[in-house]
Structure formats: structure tokens, C-alpha cells
C-alpha positions as CSV (number, residue, x, y, z in Angstrom):
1,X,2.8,-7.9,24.9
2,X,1.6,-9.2,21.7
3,X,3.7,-12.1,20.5
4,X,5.7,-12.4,17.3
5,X,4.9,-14.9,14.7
6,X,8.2,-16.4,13.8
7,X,7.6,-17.8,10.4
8,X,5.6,-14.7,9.1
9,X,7.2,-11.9,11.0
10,X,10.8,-12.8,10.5
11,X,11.5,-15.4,7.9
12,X,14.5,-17.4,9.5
13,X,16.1,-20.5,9.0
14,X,17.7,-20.6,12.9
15,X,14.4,-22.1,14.4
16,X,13.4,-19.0,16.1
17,X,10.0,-20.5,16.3
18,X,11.3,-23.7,18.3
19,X,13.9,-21.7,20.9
20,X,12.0,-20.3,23.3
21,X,15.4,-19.2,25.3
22,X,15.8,-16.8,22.1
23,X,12.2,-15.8,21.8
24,X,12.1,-14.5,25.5
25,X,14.8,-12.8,24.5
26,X,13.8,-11.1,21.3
27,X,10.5,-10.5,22.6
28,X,11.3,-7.0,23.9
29,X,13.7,-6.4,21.6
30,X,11.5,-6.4,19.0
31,X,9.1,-4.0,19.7
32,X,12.3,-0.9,20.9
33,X,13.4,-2.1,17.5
34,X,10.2,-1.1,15.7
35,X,10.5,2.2,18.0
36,X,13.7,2.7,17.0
37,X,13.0,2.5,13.3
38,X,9.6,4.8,13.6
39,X,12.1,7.3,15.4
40,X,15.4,7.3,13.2
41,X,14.2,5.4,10.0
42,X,12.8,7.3,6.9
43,X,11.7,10.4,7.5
44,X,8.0,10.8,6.8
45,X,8.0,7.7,4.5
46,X,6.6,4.9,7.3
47,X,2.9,5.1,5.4
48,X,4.2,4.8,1.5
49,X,3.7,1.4,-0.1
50,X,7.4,0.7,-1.3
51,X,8.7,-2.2,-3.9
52,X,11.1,-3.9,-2.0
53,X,12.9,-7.0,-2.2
54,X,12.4,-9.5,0.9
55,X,15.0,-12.0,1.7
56,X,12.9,-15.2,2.3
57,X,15.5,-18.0,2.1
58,X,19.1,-19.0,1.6
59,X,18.4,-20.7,-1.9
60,X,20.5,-18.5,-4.7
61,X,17.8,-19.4,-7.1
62,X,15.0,-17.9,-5.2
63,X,16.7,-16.1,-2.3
64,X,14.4,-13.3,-2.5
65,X,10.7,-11.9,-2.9
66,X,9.5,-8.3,-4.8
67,X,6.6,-6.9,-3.5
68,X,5.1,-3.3,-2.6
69,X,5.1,-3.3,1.4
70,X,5.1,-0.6,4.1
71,X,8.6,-0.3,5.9
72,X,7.5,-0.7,9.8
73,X,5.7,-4.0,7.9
74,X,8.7,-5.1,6.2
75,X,9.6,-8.8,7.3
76,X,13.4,-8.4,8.7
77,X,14.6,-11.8,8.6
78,X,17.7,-13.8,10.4
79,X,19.7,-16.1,7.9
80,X,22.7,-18.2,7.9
81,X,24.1,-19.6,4.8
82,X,24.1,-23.3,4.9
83,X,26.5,-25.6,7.5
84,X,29.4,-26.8,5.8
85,X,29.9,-30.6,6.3
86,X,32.7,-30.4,9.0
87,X,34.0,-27.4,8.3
88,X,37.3,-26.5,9.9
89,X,39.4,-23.7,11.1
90,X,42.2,-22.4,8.1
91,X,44.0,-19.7,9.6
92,X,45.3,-19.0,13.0
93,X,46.6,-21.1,15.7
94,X,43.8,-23.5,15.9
95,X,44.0,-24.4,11.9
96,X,43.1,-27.5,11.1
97,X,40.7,-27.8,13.9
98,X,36.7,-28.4,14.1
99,X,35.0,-24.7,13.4
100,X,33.7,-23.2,16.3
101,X,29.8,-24.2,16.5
102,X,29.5,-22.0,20.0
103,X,31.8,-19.2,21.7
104,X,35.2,-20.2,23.3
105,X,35.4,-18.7,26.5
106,X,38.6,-17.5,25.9
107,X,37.6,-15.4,23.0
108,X,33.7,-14.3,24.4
109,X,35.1,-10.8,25.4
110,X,36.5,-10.1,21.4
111,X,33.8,-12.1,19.9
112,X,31.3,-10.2,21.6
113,X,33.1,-6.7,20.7
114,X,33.8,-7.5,16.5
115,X,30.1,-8.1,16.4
116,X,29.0,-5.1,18.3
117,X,31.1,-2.9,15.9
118,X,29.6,-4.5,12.9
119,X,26.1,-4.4,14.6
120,X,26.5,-0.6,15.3
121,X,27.2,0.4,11.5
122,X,23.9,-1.0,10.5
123,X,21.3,1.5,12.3
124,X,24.0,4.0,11.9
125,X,23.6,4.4,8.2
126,X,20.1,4.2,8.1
127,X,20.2,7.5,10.7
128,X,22.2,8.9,8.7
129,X,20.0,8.6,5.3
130,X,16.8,9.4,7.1
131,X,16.3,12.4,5.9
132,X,17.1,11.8,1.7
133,X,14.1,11.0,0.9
134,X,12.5,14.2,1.0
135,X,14.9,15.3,-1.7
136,X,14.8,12.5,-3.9
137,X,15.7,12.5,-7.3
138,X,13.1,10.2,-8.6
139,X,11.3,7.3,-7.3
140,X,13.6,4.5,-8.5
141,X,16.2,6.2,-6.5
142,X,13.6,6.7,-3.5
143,X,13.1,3.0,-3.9
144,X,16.5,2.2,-4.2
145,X,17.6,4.5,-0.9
146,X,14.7,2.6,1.2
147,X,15.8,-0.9,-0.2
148,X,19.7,0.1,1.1
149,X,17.6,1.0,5.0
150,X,15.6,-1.9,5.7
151,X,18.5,-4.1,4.3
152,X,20.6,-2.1,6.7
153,X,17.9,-2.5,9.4
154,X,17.9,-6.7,8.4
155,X,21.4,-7.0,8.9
156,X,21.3,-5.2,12.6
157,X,18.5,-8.0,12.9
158,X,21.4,-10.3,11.9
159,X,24.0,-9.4,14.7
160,X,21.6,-9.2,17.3
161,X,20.6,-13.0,16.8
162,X,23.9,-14.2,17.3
163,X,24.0,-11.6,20.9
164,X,21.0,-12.8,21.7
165,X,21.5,-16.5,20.9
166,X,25.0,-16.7,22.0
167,X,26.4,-13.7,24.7
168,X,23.0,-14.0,27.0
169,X,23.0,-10.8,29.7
170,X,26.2,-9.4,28.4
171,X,24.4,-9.8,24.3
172,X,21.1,-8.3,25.6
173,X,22.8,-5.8,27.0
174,X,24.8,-4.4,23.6
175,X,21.8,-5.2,21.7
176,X,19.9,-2.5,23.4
177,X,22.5,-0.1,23.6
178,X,22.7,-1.0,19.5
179,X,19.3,1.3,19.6
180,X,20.0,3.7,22.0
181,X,23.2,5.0,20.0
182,X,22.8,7.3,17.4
183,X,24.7,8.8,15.0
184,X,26.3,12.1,15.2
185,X,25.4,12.3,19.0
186,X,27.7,14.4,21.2
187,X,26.8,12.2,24.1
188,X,26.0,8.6,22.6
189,X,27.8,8.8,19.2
190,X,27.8,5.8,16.7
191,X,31.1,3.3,17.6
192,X,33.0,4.6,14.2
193,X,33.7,8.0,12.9
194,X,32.7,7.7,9.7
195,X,29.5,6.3,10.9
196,X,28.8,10.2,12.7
197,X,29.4,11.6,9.7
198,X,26.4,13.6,7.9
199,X,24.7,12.0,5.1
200,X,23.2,15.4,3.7
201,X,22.6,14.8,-0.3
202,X,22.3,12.7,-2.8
203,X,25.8,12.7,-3.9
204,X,27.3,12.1,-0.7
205,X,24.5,9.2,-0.4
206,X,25.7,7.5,-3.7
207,X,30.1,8.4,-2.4
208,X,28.9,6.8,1.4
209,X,26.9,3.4,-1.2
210,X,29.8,3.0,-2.8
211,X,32.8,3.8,-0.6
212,X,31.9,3.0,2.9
213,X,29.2,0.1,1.6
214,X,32.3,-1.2,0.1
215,X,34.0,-1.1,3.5
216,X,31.0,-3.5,4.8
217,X,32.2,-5.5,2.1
218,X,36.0,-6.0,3.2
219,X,35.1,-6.3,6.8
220,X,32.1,-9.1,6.0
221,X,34.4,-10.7,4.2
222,X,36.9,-10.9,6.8
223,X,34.2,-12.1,9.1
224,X,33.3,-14.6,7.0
225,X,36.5,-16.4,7.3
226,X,35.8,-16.3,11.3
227,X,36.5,-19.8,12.7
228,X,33.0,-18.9,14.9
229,X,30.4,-20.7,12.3
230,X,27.5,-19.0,13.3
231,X,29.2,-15.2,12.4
232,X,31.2,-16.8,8.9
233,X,27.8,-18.5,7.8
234,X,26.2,-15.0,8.9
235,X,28.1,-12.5,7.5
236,X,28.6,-14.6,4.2
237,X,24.5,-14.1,3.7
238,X,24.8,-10.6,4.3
239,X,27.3,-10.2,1.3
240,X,24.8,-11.3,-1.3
241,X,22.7,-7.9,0.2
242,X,25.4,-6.0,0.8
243,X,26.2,-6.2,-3.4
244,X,23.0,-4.0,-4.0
245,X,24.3,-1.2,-1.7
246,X,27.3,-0.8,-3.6
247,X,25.7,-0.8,-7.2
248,X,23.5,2.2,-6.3
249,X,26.5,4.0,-5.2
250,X,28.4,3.3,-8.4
251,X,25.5,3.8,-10.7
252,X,23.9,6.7,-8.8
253,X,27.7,8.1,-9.5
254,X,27.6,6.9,-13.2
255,X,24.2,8.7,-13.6
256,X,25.8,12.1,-12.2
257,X,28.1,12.3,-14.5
258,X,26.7,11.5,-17.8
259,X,24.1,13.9,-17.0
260,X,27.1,16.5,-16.3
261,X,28.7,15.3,-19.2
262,X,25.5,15.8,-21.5
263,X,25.5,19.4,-20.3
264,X,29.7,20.1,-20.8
265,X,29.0,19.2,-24.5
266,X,25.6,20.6,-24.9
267,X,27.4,24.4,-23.6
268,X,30.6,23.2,-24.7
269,X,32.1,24.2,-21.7
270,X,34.1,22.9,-18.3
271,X,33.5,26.0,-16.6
272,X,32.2,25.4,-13.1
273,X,30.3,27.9,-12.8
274,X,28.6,27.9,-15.8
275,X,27.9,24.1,-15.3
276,X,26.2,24.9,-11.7
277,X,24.0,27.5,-13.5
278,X,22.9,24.9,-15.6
279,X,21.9,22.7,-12.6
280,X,24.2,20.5,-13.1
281,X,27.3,19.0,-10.5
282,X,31.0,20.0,-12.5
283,X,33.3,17.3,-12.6
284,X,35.8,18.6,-10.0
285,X,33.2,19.1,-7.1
286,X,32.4,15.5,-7.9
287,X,35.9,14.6,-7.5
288,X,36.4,16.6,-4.0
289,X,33.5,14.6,-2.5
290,X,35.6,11.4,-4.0
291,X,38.4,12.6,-2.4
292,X,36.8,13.1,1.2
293,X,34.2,10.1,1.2
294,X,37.2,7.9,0.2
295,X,39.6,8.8,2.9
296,X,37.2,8.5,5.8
297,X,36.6,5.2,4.7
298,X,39.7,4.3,4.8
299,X,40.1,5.1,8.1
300,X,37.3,2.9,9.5
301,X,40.1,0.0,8.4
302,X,42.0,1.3,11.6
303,X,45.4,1.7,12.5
304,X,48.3,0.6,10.2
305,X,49.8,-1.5,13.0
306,X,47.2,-3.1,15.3
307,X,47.9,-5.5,18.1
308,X,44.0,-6.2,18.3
309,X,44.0,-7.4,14.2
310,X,47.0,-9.6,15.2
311,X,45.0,-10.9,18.5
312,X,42.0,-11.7,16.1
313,X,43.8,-13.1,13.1
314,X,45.8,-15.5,15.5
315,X,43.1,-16.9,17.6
316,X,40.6,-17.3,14.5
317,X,38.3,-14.7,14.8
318,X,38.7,-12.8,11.8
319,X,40.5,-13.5,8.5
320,X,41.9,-11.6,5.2
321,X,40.1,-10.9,2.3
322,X,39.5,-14.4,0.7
323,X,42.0,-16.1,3.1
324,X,41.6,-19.3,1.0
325,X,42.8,-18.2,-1.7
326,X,45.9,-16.8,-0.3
327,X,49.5,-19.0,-0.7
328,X,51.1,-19.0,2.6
329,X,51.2,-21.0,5.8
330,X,47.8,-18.7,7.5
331,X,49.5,-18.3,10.4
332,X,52.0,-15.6,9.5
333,X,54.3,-15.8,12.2
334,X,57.5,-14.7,10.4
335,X,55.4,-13.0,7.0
336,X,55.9,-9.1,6.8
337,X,54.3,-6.2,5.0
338,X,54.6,-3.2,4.2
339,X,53.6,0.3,5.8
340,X,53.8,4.0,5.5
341,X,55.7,6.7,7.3
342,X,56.9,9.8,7.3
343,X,60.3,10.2,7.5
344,X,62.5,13.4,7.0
345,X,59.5,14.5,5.2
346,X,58.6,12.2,3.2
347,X,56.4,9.1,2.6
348,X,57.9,6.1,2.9
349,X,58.2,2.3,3.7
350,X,59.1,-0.1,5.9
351,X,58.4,-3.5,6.8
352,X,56.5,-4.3,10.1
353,X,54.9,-8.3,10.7
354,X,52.4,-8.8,8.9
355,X,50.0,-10.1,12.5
356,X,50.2,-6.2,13.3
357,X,49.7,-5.0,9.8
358,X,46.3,-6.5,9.3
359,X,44.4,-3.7,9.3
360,X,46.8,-2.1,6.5
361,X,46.5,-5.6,4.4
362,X,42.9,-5.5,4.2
363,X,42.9,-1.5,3.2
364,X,45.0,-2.1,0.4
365,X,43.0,-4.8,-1.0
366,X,39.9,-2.5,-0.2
367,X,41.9,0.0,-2.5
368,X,42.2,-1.9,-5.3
369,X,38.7,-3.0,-5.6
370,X,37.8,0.8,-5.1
371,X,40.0,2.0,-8.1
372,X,37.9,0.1,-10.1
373,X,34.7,1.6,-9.7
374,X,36.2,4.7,-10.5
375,X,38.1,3.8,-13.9
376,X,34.4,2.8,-14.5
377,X,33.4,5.8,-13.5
378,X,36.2,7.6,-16.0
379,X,34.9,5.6,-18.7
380,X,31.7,7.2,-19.0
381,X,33.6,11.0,-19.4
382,X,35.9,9.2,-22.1
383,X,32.9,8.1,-23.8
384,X,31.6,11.6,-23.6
385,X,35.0,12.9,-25.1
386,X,35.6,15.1,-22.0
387,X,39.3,15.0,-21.1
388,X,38.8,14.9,-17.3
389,X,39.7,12.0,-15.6
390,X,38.4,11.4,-11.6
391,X,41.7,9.8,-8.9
392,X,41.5,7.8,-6.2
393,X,44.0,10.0,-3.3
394,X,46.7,8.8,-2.0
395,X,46.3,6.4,1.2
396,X,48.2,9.2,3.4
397,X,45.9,11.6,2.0
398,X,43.7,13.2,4.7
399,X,43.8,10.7,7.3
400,X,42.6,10.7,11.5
401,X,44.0,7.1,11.8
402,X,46.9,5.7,12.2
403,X,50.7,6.6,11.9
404,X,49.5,8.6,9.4
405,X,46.7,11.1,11.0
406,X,46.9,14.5,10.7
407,X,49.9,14.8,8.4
408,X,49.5,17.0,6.0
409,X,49.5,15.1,2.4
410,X,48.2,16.0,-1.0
411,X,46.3,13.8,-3.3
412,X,48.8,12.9,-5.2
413,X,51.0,12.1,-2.1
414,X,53.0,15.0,-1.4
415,X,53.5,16.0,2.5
416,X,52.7,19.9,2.8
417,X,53.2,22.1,5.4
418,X,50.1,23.8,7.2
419,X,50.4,27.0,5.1
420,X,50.6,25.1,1.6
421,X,47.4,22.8,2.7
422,X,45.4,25.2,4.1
423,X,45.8,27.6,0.7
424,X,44.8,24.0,-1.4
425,X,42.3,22.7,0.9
426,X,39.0,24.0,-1.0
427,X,40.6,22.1,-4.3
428,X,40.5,19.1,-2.2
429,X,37.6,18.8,-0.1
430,X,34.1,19.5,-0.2
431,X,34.0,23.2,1.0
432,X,30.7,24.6,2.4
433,X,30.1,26.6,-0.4
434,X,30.6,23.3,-2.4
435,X,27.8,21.1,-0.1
436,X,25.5,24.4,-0.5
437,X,25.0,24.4,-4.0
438,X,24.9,20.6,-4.1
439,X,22.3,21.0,-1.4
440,X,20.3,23.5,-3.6
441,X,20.1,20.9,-6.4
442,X,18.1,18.8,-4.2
443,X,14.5,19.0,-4.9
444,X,11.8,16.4,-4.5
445,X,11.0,14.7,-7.9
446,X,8.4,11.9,-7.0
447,X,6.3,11.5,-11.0
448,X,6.7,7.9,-12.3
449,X,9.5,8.0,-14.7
450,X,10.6,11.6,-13.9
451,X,14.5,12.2,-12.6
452,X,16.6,15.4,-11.2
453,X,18.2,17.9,-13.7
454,X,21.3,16.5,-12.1
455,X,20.9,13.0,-12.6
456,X,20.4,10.8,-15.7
457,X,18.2,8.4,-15.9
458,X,19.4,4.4,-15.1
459,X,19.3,2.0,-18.5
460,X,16.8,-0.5,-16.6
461,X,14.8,-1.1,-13.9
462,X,14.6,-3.2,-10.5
463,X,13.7,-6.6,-11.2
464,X,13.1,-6.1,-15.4
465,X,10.5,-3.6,-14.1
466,X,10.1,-0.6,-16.5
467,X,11.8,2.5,-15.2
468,X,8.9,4.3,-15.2
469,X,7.5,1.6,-12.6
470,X,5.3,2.9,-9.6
471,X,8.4,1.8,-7.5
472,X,6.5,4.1,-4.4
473,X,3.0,4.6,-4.0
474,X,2.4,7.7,-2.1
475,X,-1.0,6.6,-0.5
């Protein structure tokens, strides 16, 4: 087996070159990883020449290097943010004490599980794109699609350090099965369900960026309050990447709809199906594939009441949401929040501890942050003079977690019977008549400077290049 140059192959700042006990590890690893990503990565793209960003250090300054490389080539690295001078524990029953610089016994078994969940979403995502870029709608968007994979593909590289490094047999063990997974399997599906979901246009590509890429947000950010150093310094690297995953689904979004905009007020129209004949997505498909990305999202927060989130938050393994930030005593033993049910019904509330409510504190901060991508998004159809405005459904709405699964609830929060949602259903989700004319949009437009009918072009370029850059070269 041919060996891996450590400082070339994977820029790192763990010493990879120095630990042999991790090399041996990595060693075959590293080449199932590569088979993996010739398998399940890109589809028919592993020969183009592709101007991607490289993270090649920690330093926000100069954290990362543009250049035109081939994907199998592309240097996946391993990076923690820098140690913080004795940094201790702030939430939990062990507050106040020295941050865990190796795994507590007690908490292996939990430890080991958080980061297998995280680890599974990365390759997940990337299987699930694999096939977008032979419908692209320009090359800065086929750029921008292969810079979300092998940032997807670095941050897979990121969990399986600390397995490797930290879990021996048990870590080498998940991180193999982290490649034999695969998403949508009926016999070796992905961990989460959103994460077996289809990824099979463009739109749904920029809804899944924005929405579920936000998701990876909420939960990093929760990881990076862990009292385990190695996963807080970790995740918090992944964050700065993970920022570029959710602009390209809110400015892929953006693009959609001024160019359906344009077209409303060029035909002075906001009939659907005049729109479609124009080539063009109409506002209210848009906003079913809102609706349905959104709530499975929301979903992958997990149950409303969670003795597993109170398990974590209490030993130290995973915090809220900027947990620093937050004025209370971080240990939450008699805080409470509040939930939904359905009661006589009716949506309602009541108060449950906050330990088992977790889950439900971090998806309402996820909420927030999502509603305001999407006024964003209803700016650009003010600005057009269009009165159509895109909503965020209500939490209850179309849910398979929780207290809440399977009820029957309306966007706008109303609990139906069968009868009433099945007769409203096609106004609020994607039907298949919906995905097959956004599917017959999608045709291959790969001339520098050249985008979709569907799409308008962005206002700059990656890294102040022109948009008309040779962001791919075919070969």
C-alpha cells in the first residue's frame, strides 16, 4: 500500500505526520475513502479541473487556498481551531471543571454515537447531490455544488480523526461503516431521514443548502459547546465551511426568483401555468418545496421531549445554541419550556423541563434564523412589485417526529382531519406533477458565463473572480 504523505495529502494541524498509532489507522481508511468518493461522489465529474477553495490552516486571515484541482486530488484536510488556554466546562454537572482533553469512560458510548451521527450526514449529502451536476445551470453553480461535496467529504474526514484518534476498534469500526452506508438504501440507509431523502433538482439542491445546511449549523454549534475539546475545537472549524453551504442555498433561491419575477412582469402575469410555459418556476411551487424541505429539517432536531438531549446537556456533551451567551445557571435543573400538543383538537402548550426539551429549544432557535432567509427572500418579490409573499409553516406542520408526527396540520397551524388534508395536500407539497416539470427545466448549461432560463445570474463571483470565470474546465 502506498503511503500517505501527511503534510501534502491532508493538510492538518493534529500531527498526523508524527502519530504513527493514527497513521496505521488511517492508512486503510484512506484509500475505501477514495473508493467511496469514485463510487458515490460526482457523477461523471472525477476528470474536470474544478476552482475550489482548500482549507490549508486555521489562520482567519489566510484560512484557505483557490485553485483549479481535480476532486479524487483534492487535499481533505483535518483541523481543530486553536486550544484555548485552560479552557473549562460551562454547562452541565461538571461546570467549572478542566475541558475534557480525552474521552471519560463514562461518556465513550454517547460520545462515540453524537459523532457518528454527525459523521453520517457528511457522505450522505454528497450521495445525494451526485447526480446535479449533469443538469447544472451554469458553471458557477457546478462550481459552487462541487465546492459544497468535497467540503462535505472534508468534514467526514473531520469526524473520522477524532474515531480514529480517540474510540480505537470500536472508532475504526463506525468509520468504515460511515462508507458502507448510503443514502436512500432499503438495507443500509443513512442514520437520519432527511439524509434518505432524494436530492433530484436544482431547487431542491438550493431548499436542502439552505434548510438542512442550516441544520448542520445548529447541531455544530451545539457541538461546539461540548466539554470534549477535541469535538468543540472541531466542529467550531467546520462552521467557518459550513457558512458557504448555506449562501448557495439562499442565493441559489434569491436567483430563482428574480428570474421568475423578471418573467411575472415581462407577461404581466401570476398564472402558473403560463409562468411554466415560459420556463420559468411560479412562485407558489417554490413555496411548496419551502414548505416540505423546511419540515423535514425540522425533524432531524428530534423529538420535542428527549431523555437522550437531557443525558447529553447534563453530562457536558452537547450544549445550546451559543450557551455562553445565555443568562441562567447552565445546568437547568428546575428551568422549563415550552412544547406543543394537541389537545381536544387543537395546538397547544404546556410546559415540560427544559433537560427534556432540548431538542425543541434548539429548533426554535433554528426557526428563527430560518425565517430570515426567507424575508430576504420576500424582499426580492417586493422589490419586483409582485404581491406574493413566501411563509415559513408552522412547526406542527407535516411532521414524522415527535409528539407531533403524523397529525394532520396546515401551514398556517390548523389541525385537519384526513379528508380536509388530503383534498389540500397538492397546495402544500411538492406533488409529482410539481417535481416533473421542475425536473424538465433541468438542462445542462456548461458555456462560461451562460445560466438556465430559470435562474438569474449571481451579482459577483467566487473569490472577486468575474462571473464569467472558467470556474470548470471540461478537459
Amino acid at each position: 500500500m502506498e503511503a500517505i504523505n501527511y503534510s501534502e495529502k491532508i493538510p492538518n494541524n493534529v500531527n498526523l505526520a508524527g502519530d504513527r498509532t493514527l497513521q496505521r489507522a488511517l492508512e486503510p481508511w484512506q484509500p475505501n475513502n477514495l473508493k467511496w468518493w469514485s463510487e458515490m461522489g460526482p457523477d461523471s465529474a472525477q476528470a474536470f479541473d474544478v476552482y475550489l477553495r482548500t482549507a490549508v490552516s486555521v489562520d482567519p486571515s489566510g484560512w484557505a487556498h483557490f485553485d483549479h484541482v481535480k476532486m479524487p486530488d483534492y487535499r481533505w484536510g483535518v483541523f481543530l481551531t486553536p486550544a484555548a488556554e485552560e479552557r473549562r466546562i460551562h454547562f452541565g454537572e461538571h461546570l467549572g471543571e478542566p475541558a475534557w482533553q480525552d474521552v471519560p469512560g463514562e461518556h465513550r458510548a454517547n460520545l462515540r454515537r453524537i459523532i457518528v451521527t454527525q459523521g453520517d450526514t457528511e457522505p450522505a449529502s454528497v450521495e445525494q447531490q451526485r447526480h446535479l451536476g449533469l443538469t447544472c445551470p451554469s458553471q458557477y453553480d457546478l462550481r459552487n455544488l462541487f465546492q459544497v461535496n468535497v467540503e462535505e467529504g472534508r468534514h467526514l474526514w473531520a469526524m473520522v480523526y477524532l474515531l480514529h484518534r480517540y474510540f480505537g476498534r470500536d472508532g475504526r469500526e463506525e468509520a468504515e461503516a460511515l462508507l458502507e452506508r448510503r443514502s436512500g438504501d432499503a438495507d443500509h440507509p443513512r442514520i437520519l431521514g432527511a439524509f434518505n431523502e432524494k436530492t433530484p433538482d436544482w431547487l431542491a439542491f438550493f431548499m436542502f443548502t439552505y434548510f438542512t445546511d442550516r441544520d448542520g449549523k445548529y447541531q455544530l454549534c451545539a457541538l461546539a459547546e461540548s466539554s470534549f475539546d477535541p469535538l468543540a475545537r472541531t466542529t467550531r472549524f467546520m462552521l467557518t465551511e459550513e457558512a458557504h453551504h448555506m449562501f448557495v442555498g439562499e442565493s441559489g433561491v434569491s436567483r430563482i426568483i428574480a428570474r421568475t419575477c423578471e418573467v411575472m412582469n415581462e407577461l404581466k402575469t401570476d398564472d402558473p401555468a403560463r409562468l411554466r410555459a415560459a420556463g420559468v418556476i411560479d412562485l407558489p411551487t417554490i413555496q411548496r418545496y419551502l414548505n416540505f424541505h423546511f419540515s423535514v429539517t425540522i425533524d432531524l432536531f428530534g423529538a420535542d421531549q428527549s431523555s437522550n438531549a437531557a443525558t447529553f446537556y447534563a453530562a457536558g456533551l452537547k450544549g445550546r445554541f451559543e450557551e455562553g451567551k445565555r443568562n441562567d445557571d447552565h445546568r437547568l435543573h428546575d428551568a422549563t419550556y415550552k412544547v406543543l400538543e394537541v389537545r381536544d383538537g387543537q395546538l397547544g402548550e404546556r410546559d415540560v423541563p427544559m433537560l427534556n426539551a432540548l431538542n425543541e429549544v434548539l429548533r426554535d432557535d433554528y426557526i428563527r434564523d430560518s425565517i430570515g432567509g426567507v424575508s430576504r427572500w420576500n424582499k426580492v418579490i417586493e422589490k419586483a412589485g409582485i404581491p406574493f409573499r413566501l411563509t415559513v409553516p408552522h412547526k406542527a406542520f407535516n411532521r414524522r417526529i415527535g409528539t407531533l408526527a403524523n397529525m394532520r396540520v396546515t401551514p398556517d397551524g390548523r389541525v385537519v382531519d384526513d379528508a380536509e388534508w388530503q383534498a389540500h395536500e397538492r397546495e402544500w407539497l411538492p406533488s409529482a406533477e410539481d417535481r416533473a416539470f421542475v425536473a424538465s427545466l433541468m438542462g445542462r448549461v456548461t458555456a462560461r458565463g451562460k445560466f438556465a432560463n430559470w435562474i438569474a445570474p449571481p451579482a459577483v463571483g467566487v473569490n472577486k473572480q468575474p462571473v464569467d470565470f472558467e470556474y470548470v474546465r471540461f478537459n
